[in-house]
C-alpha positions, 0 to 999 in steps of 0.5 A: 834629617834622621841622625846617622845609625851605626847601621847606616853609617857602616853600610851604604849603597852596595846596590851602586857597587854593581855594575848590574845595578843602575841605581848608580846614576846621580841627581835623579828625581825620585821614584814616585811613592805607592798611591795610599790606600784609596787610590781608583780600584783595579779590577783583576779577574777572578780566574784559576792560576795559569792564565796570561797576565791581566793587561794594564797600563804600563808604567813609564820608567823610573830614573833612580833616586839620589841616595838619602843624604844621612848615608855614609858609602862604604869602600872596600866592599867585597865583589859580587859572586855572579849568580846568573846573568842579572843577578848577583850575590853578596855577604855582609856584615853590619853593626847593629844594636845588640852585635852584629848581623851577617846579611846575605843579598841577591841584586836583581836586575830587572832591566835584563831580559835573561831574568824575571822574578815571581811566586814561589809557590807550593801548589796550594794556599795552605801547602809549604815546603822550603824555599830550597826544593821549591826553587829546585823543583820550579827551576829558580837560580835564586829565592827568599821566603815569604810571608807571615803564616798561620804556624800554630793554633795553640790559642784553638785547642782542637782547630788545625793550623792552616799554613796559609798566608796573612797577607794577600797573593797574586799568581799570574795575574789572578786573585789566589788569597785575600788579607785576613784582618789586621787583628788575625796576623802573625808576625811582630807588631806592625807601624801603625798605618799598616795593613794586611793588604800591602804586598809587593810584587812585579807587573807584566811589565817587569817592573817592582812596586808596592800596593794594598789590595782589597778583596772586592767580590759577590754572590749573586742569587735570586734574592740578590747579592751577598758581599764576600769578606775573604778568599781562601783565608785562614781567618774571615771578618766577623759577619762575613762571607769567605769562598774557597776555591780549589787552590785552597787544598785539603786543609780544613776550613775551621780555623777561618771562624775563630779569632775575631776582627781584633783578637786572634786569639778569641773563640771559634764562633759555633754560628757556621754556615757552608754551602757547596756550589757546583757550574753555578748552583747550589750542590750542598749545605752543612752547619759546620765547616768541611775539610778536603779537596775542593774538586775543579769547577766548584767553590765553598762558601762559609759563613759566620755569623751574619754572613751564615744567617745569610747563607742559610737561605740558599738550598740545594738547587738555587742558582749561585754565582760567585765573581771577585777581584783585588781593589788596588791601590796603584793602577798598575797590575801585578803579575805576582804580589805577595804579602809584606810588612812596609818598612820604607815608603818613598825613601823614608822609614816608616814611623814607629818601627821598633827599636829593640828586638833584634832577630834574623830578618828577610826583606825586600827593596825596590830600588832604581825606579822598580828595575832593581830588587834587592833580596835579602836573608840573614843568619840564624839565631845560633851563630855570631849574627845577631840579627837586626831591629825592624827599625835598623832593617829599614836603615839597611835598606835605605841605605841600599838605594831602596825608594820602597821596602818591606819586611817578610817572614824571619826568624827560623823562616829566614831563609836565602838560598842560590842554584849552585853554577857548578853543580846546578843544585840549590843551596841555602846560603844562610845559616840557618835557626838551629840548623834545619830549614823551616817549610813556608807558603811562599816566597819570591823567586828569580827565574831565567828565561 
């Protein structure tokens, strides 16, 4: 049994404080843990953003889990400020290791029918835009930011950042981005059986999980099959073969040729190949990689390395057809996923979390068999909050009931913000780093229906 933290001990189970949150039922098995990498592989078909959800099996509910028993409840809790029906709000203080961290927290019942939760999502892999003006204009009552992001090139001189996500993306049931290799991450040091292919999400059935998902993908031409190595990424494997669609956007592509496998800061490689295809034939080629819109019904192949060798047998006119899907960890479908640090798995905190840098932190936490998630944001830097270690962000988390939690983009990305039941516009409810809100890829999102 872990020793109780100071966070711990000053914070347990609000989500039983709900009456929206069924997490209150004692004496429950718990929920079962995410398959481990490994598990049979899901297919969900390549298709453009849009189309229905991939059916699936549906997972059978849940009951909720004991609380972990090196938790203390705390009393007195402030009530919720209802947000809209099945979700609501609260703010919190808790104690941490270098001061004390002011925590904004979204409930959300995913039992109730008013409500479903997905992407936030800018229009294109490497748009952004903040959390804020993308859940007004995509008619959310509440969200948090998302992923970690290619936010800077300093170690490339002359190459563009891209803005796109590290971790994989589910929209609408389909493939939008893959992970980039575990060494072309942002974002602070992850435990050491993390993977850039975890992500949590929601499934058609209403349900929150976790999973990894792995790229599986072809490029079928006379003289065989090529492998593909990424999907509209900002970094590709050494040796491989990446496709970008027209959901990339206009952004150029170079950035996904440096850094290597283990090194994101290492050289661009200058071995590049691109081919253009167009209905299923090869339209163009180039030796460098391109930017700019990538019209509908065509898709770019760049390749580095081996994979450019590869390419460079396919001229204008060979027939070409490219098909991928996500390999998933779980047998259940994702209507959204996205990228994320997994902190918690089967109700314990993962091994090696680090202890000493407190910041402004956003996580996010199943809880209640995958009908209840937790969504929460903190204040920024400037303020009296203190922020949090990754490893008292996971206690946080346990101690609100969560079976599975993981930690997404913080820092000045750390946003949470609700549409306001007044005047029907959405406010950001944490203060943030230096006062101003950061654009970001994407996020999660509360909807009504």
């Amino acid at each position: 049994m872990r020793p109780v933290t100071r966070v711990a001990a000053a914070f347990l189970l609000v989500c039983l404080t709900t009456s929206t949150d069924p997490v209150a039922e004692p004496d429950a098995p718990p929920a079962a843990p995410a398959v481990p990498p490994g598990g049979a592989p899901v297919a969900v078909p390549s298709a453009p953003p849009g189309a229905a959800p991939v059916a699936g099996p549906q997972a059978p509910p849940v009951a909720p889990p004991a609380a972990p028993p090196d938790t203390v409840p705390v009393r007195d809790l402030p009530p919720p400020e209802p947000v809209a029906p099945g979700v609501d709000y609260r703010e919190l203080t808790v104690p941490g290791s270098q001061g004390s961290a002011h925590i904004h927290l979204l409930t959300v019942d995913l039992h109730r029918p008013e409500v479903r939760v997905g992407l936030l999502y800018p229009g294109a892999v490497t748009a952004r835009a903040t959390v804020s003006s993308m859940a007004e204009e995509q008619g959310a009552v509440a969200a948090i930011n998302g992923d970690f992001f290619d936010m800077t090139e300093e170690q490339h001189p002359g190459i563009e950042a891209t803005g796109s996500t590290s971790g994989p993306v589910v929209l609408d049931g389909r493939p939008l981005k893959g992970a980039v290799p575990d060494g072309q991450r942002f974002g602070w040091t992850p435990p050491s059986d993390d993977s850039t292919e975890d992500v949590i999400g929601v499934g058609p059935d209403g349900t929150a999980r976790t999973a990894r998902l792995t790229l599986r993908g072809r490029v079928r031409t006379p003289k065989g099959e090529l492998p593909l190595g990424g999907l509209n990424q900002y970094a590709l494997p050494v040796d491989s073969i990446g496709v970008f669609t027209p959901q990339w956007g206009a952004t150029s592509r170079a950035r996904a040729v440096c850094g290597t496998d283990d090194d994101r800061s290492a050289p661009c490689t200058g071995d590049t190949y691109e081919v253009t295809v167009r209905h299923g034939q090869v339209v163009s080629v180039s030796d460098a990689p391109g930017r700019g819109d990538i019209p509908a019904d065509t898709v770019v192949l760049l390749g580095r390395e081996a994979g450019a060798q590869a390419l460079r047998d396919l001229a204008p006119g060979t027939p070409a057809e490219v098909d991928y899907s996500f390999a998933s960890s779980t047998k259940a479908p994702f209507a959204f996923a996205l990228g994320s640090r997994l902190l918690v798995r089967d109700r314990v905190a993962l091994p090696d979390l680090d202890t000493a840098v407190a910041e402004p932190r956003t996580a996010v936490g199943i809880a209640s068999g995958g009908h209840v998630l937790h969504l929460l944001s903190m204040d920024g830097r400037e303020g009296t909050s203190s922020g949090l270690t990754v490893s008292e962000l996971a206690d946080v988390l346990r101690s609100l009931g969560c079976t599975e939690a993981a930690s997404l983009d913080g820092g000045g990305s750390a946003t949470l913000a609700t549409r306001d039941r007044t005047s029907g516009h959405v406010t950001v409810r944490n203060n943030l780093s230096r006062g101003e809100e950061r654009s970001v890829p994407n996020g999660i999102a509360v909807f009504p229906r």
